[in-house]
C-alpha positions in Angstrom: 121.6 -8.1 34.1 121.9 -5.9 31.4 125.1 -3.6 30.6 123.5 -0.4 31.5 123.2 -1.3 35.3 126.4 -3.2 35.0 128.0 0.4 34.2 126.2 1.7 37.0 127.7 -0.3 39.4 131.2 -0.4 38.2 131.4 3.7 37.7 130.0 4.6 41.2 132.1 7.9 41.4 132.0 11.8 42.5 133.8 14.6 41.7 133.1 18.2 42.8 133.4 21.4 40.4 134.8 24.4 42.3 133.6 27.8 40.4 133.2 30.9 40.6 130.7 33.4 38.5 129.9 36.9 38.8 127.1 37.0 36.2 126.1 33.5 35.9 128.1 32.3 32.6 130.3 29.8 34.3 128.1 28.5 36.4 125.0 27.5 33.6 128.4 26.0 32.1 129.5 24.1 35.0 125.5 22.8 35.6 125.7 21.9 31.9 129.0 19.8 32.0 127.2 18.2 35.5 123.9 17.1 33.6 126.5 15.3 30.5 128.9 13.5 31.8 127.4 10.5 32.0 127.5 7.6 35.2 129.5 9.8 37.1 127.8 12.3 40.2 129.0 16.0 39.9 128.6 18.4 42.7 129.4 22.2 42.1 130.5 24.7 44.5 130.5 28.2 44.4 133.6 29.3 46.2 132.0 33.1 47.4 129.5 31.2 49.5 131.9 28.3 51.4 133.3 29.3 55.1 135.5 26.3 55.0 137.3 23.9 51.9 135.7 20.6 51.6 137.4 17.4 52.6 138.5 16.9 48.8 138.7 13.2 50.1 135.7 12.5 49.0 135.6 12.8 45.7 137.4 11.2 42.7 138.3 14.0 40.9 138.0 18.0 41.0 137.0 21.1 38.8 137.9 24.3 38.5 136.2 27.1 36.9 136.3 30.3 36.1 135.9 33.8 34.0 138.9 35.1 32.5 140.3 38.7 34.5 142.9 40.4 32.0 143.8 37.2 30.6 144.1 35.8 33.7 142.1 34.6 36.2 140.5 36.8 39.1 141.9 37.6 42.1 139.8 35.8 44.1 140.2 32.6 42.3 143.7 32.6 42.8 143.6 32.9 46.2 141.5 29.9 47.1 143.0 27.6 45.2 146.3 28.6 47.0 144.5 27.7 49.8 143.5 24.2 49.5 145.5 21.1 50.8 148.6 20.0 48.4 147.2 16.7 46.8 149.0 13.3 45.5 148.1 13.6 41.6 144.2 13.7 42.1 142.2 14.2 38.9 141.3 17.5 37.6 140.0 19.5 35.1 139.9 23.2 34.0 137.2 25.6 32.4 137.6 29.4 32.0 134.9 31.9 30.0 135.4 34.2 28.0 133.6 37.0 26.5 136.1 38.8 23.8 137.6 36.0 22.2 140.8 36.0 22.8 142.0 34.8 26.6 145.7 35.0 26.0 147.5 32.7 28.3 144.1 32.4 30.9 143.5 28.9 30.5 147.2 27.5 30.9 148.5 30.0 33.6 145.1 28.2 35.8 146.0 24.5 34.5 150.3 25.7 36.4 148.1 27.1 39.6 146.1 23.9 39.8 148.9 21.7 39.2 151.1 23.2 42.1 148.5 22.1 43.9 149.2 18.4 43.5 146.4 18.3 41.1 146.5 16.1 37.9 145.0 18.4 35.1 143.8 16.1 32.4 142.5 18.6 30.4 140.9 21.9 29.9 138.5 24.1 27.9 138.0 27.7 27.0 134.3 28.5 26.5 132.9 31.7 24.5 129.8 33.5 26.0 128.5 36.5 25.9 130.4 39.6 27.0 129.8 40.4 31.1 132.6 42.7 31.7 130.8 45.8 31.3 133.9 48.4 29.6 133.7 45.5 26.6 129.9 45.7 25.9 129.9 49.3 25.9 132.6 49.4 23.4 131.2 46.8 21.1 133.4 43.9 22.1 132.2 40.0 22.2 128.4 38.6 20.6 125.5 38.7 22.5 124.9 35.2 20.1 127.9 33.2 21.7 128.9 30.5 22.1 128.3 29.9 18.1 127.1 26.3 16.8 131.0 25.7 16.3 131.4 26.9 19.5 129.0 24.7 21.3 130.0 21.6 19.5 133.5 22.0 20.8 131.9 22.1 24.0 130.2 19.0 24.1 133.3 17.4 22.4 135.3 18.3 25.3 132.7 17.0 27.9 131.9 13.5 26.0 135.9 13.0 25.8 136.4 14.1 29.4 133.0 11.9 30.2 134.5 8.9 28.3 138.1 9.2 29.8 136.5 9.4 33.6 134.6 6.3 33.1 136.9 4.3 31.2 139.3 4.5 33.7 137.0 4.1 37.0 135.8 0.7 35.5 139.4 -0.2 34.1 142.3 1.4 36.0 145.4 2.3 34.3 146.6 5.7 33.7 144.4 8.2 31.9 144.5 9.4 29.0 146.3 13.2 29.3 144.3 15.8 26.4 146.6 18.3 25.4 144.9 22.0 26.3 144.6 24.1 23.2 144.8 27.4 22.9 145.7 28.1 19.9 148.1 30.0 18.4 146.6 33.5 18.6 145.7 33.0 22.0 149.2 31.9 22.6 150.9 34.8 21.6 148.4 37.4 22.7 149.1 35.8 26.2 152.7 36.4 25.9 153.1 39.9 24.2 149.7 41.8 25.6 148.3 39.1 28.3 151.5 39.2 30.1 151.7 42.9 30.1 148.0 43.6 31.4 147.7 41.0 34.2 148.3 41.5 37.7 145.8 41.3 40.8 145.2 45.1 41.2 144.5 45.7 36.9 140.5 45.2 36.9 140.4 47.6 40.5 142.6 50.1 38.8 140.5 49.8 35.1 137.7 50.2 37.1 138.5 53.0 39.6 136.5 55.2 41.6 132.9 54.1 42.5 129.9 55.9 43.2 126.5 56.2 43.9 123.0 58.0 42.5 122.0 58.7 45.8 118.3 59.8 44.2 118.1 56.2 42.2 119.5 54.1 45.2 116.3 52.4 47.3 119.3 50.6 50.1 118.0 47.1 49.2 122.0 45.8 49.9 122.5 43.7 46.8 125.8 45.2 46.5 126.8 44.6 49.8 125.1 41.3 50.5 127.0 40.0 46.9 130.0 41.9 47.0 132.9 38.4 46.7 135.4 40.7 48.6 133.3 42.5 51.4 134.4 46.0 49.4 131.4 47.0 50.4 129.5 48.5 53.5 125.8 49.7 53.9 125.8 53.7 55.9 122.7 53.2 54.4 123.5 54.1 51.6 127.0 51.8 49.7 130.5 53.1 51.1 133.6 51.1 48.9 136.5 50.3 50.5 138.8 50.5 47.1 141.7 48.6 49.2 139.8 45.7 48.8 137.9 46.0 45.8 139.1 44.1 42.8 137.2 45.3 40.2 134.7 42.6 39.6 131.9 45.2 38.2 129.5 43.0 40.6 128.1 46.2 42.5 127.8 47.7 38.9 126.1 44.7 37.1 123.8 43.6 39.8 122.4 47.1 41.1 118.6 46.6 40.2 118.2 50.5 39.8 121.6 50.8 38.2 122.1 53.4 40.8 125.9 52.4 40.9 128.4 54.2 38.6 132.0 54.9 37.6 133.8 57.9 36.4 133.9 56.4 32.6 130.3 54.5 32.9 127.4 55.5 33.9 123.7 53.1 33.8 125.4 51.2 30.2 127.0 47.7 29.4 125.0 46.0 32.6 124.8 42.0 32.2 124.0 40.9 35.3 122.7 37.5 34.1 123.0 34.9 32.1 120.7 35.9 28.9 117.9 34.1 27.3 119.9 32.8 24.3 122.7 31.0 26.7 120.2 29.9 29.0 118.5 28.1 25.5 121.8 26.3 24.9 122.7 25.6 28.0 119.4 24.6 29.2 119.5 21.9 32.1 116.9 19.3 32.5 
């Protein structure tokens, strides 16, 4: 019996990544972290489309990912992991995106959320992608290019080490190895000067205010209803927004094939309502 099968049947293990993804970033990343880690099966859920938590019993070790909201992480992220079952130490880790560069305190305000959960977070990543939060592209903010080659060979640093950690302790035992989450010093003291400042759950509804629609552009296909992540939005035909429950996700705005939805600062500019061709290149999954 060679080694290869040998590995195969010592590291027989699951874990689930919980996600969330208004334009499609964070989930190419989460499908490219489940195609590398190696020996180990990955399932990935997308936490807008679930009527009920998992039984997190069955898996070995958990997830969590997400964009960055204000250097923070959105509202709706928040929420549901507040919502799941208090756990004795089971394995996680973390992944936020991020399209500006700089995510303040993002990625260790959602490693504290995760570990009041009972969750063990082992470690954590911050990944650079193109810009989706449409105010930011118009003004010129983030690469259309990113992640960079740096950026991508950090990447798949952090997935063989968190590969390599997962299976040397499922066929060993023992405690696991705990990688420190880097964010750098920037990032650091953005998070506590400016980050601190800008964040709270209501920031991206209030940046984004008022919504409307082209009434001569709109054709009532319901994308924005049907894919609204907070039911903001009802169909009379035409889109009616309930702003008390909006968060200011810009999916309405991004996804809108006719780009028939607009804003008092932003009218039919800064749309990404997709992953683009680039990403999808370096992020490709078999």
């Amino acid at each position: 019996m060679d080694s290869n099968h040998i590995l195969k049947e010592t590291v027989s293990k699951k874990g689930l990544i919980f996600y969330y993804s208004g334009s499609g970033n964070t989930k190419l990343a989460c499908e490219y972290i489940s195609q590398n880690v190696h020996n180990i099966q990955l399932e990935l859920c997308n936490i807008v489309k679930i009527n009920e938590i998992p039984d997190l019993d069955l898996y070995d070790f958990i997830g969590f990912a997400t964009f960055t909201d204000f250097f923070g992480q959105p509202f709706l992220f928040k929420d549901f992991i507040n919502k799941l079952p208090i756990q004795k130490e089971k394995m996680a880790f973390i992944l936020i995106t991020h399209g500006s560069g700089m995510f303040g305190n993002a990625l260790r305000h959602l490693s504290k959320r995760v570990r009041k959960r009972g969750f063990k977070v082992i470690t954590g990543f911050a990944l650079l992608t193109p810009e989706s939060y449409p105010p930011a592209n118009v003004r010129g903010i983030g690469d259309v290019n990113n992640p960079k080659e740096k950026h991508m060979e950090r990447f798949d640093n952090f997935i063989s080490d968190l590969s390599e950690d997962l299976n040397n302790y499922f066929r060993n035992g023992g405690e696991i190895r705990k990688r420190s989450i880097n964010t750098g010093l920037f990032n650091t003291l953005i998070g506590f000067t400016i980050g601190n400042l800008m964040h709270s759950s209501t920031r991206a509804r209030k940046d984004m205010g008022e919504k409307f629609v082209d009434e001569t552009l709109c054709k009532e296909c319901g994308r924005c209803a049907k894919g609204c992540p907070y039911d903001a939005i009802t169909l009379n035909p035409k889109p009616q927004f309930d702003m008390t429950k909006c968060y200011g996700c810009w999916y309405c705005y991004n996804h809108c094939p006719e780009k028939a939805i607009y804003t008092e600062k932003f009218r039919g500019v800064g749309h990404y309502p997709r992953p683009n061709d680039q990403l999808r290149e370096k992020l490709i999954v078999s």
